[in-house]
N, C-alpha and C positions, 0 to 999 in steps of 0.2 A: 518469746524473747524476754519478756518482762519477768516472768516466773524465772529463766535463768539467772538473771541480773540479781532479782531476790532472791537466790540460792546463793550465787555466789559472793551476797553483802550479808548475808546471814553466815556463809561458812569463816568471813572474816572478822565478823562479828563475835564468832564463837574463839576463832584464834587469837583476837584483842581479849577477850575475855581469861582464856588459858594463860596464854601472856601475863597476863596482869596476877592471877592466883598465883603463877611459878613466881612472880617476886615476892608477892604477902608471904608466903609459904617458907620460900626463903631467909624473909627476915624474921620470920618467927620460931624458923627451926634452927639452935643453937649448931648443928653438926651436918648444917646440911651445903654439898656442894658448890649447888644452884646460888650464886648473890648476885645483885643488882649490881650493875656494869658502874663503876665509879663517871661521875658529873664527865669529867675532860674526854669520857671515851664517847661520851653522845653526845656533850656539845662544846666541842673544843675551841680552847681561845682564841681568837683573830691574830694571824701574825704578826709581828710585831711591825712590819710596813703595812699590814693589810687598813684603812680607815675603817673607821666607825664613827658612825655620829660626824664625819669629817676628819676624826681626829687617828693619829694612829695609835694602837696599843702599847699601854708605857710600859705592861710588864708580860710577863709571857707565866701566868700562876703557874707554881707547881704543885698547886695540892684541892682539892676538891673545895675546903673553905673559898681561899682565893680566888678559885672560879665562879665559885658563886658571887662572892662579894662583886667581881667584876663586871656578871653578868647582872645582877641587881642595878648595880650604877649605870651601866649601860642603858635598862631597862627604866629606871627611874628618870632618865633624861630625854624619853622618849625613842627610844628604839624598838622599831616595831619586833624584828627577826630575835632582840633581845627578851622582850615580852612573850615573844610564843616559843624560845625557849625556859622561859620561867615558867610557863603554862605548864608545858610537858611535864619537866621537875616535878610543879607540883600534883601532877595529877599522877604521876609513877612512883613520886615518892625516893626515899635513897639518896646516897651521897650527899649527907650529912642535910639532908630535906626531909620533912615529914608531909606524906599526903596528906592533901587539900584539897578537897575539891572547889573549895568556895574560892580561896587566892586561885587556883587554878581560873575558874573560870573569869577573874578579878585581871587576870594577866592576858587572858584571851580577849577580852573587852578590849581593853588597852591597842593591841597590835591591831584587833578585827575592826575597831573605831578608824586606823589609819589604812584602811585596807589590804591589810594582808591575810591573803585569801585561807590558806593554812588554818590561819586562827579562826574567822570564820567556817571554816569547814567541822573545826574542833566545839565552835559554841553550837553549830547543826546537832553533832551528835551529842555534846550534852544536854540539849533540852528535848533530842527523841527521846535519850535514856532519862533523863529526870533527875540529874548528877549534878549539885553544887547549885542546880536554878528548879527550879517546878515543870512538870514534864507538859510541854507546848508545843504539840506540831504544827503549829501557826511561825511562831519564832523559829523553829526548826528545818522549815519550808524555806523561811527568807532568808536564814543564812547560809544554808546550803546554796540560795539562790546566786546570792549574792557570792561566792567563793564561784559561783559553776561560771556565772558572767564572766571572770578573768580566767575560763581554760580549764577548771579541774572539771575533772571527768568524772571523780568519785563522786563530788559535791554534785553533778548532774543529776548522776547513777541515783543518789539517795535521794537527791528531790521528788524525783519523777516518782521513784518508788515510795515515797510517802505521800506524795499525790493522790496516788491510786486509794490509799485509806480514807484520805481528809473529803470532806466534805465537799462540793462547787463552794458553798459560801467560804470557807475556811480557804482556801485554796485563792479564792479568788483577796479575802483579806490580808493574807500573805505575798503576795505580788506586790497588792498598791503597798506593804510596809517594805519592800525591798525598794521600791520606784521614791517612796519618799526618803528611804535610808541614801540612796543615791543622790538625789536633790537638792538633798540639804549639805551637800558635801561638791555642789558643782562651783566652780570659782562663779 
C-alpha cells in the first residue's frame, strides 16, 4: 500500500514538475503556443457582493495588474485564502508576476501562520523539495502534519511517506514541532 501511495505522489510529483517546465518553456519561447493562463483565470476576483475581510469588493478588476494589486491588499490586510493565492503566483510565476520562490514561501508563512491548511501543505513540499527555505524533512513532517490534522489527505499521504525515510528521532521531533505549533495558537 505504501509503495503505491509513493508511486502515485511521485507520478504527481513528476506532473507538478512537467507542469511547471511547460510555463518556463513558454515564457521563454517567443513563438510558442503554450502561455501561462492570465492571474483572473486562476484566481478570480470575489464578486462584487461576495465579502472579504468582511468587506465587499469595491471593484470587479479587469486586467491582471488590477488583480493583483487587489489581491496584494487583500493579502496585506491579513487574508489568509489571499496570501496563498499570492503564494501560487509567486511560485508559477506569470501574469505580470515574476517567480519567487522566496516571497512565495513569504506568502505561505503568512496564510499557513493562520491556518490555512493549503498553505501549509505548500511550505510541506517546499521544504521536502528545498525550494525558497533549506531542504528539512523535520519542517516538512510537521507541515504536512499540521494541513493532514484539518482533512487533507494529500498532506497525510506525504507525511506518512516521508516518515518512512526520517529517522524515529526526526520523526518523533516533528510531532512535538506540530503539538507546540498548535499550542501556542490555542485561545
Amino acid at each position: 500500500m505504501a509503495r503505491a501511495v509513493l508511486a502515485a505522489g511521485l507520478v504527481y510529483a513528476l506532473i507538478m514538475v512537467a507542469w511547471g517546465l511547460q510555463i518556463v518553456l513558454a515564457q521563454s519561447a517567443p513563438n510558442s503556443d503554450v502561455v501561462p493562463r492570465p492571474i483572473a483565470d486562476r484566481f478570480p476576483a470575489p464578486a462584487r457582493d461576495q465579502p472579504v475581510l468582511g468587506k465587499a469588493a469595491a471593484v470587479e478588476p479587469a486586467d491582471d495588474a488590477a488583480l493583483l494589486d487587489m489581491w496584494r491588499g487583500l493579502a496585506e490586510e491579513g487574508d489568509a485564502k489571499a496570501q496563498l493565492a499570492l503564494g501560487r503566483l509567486y511560485e508559477e510565476g506569470g501574469g505580470g508576476v515574476a517567480q519567487d520562490d522566496s516571497a512565495a514561501v513569504l506568502w505561505y508563512r503568512l496564510a499557513a501562520a493562520q491556518g490555512q491548511p493549503n498553505a501549509q501543505f505548500n511550505l510541506g513540499v517546499r521544504y521536502v523539495m528545498g525550494r525558497g527555505v533549506p531542504q528539512d524533512d523535520v519542517l516538512a513532517h510537521m507541515w504536512f502534519a499540521l494541513a493532514a490534522a484539518q482533512g487533507s489527505a494529500y498532506a497525510r499521504s506525504n507525511r506518512d511517506i516521508l516518515a518512512e525515510r526520517m529517522t524515529p528521532m526526526q520523526t518523533a521531533k516533528a510531532k512535538q514541532l506540530a503539538r507546540d505549533w498548535l499550542a501556542a495558537r490555542q485561545p
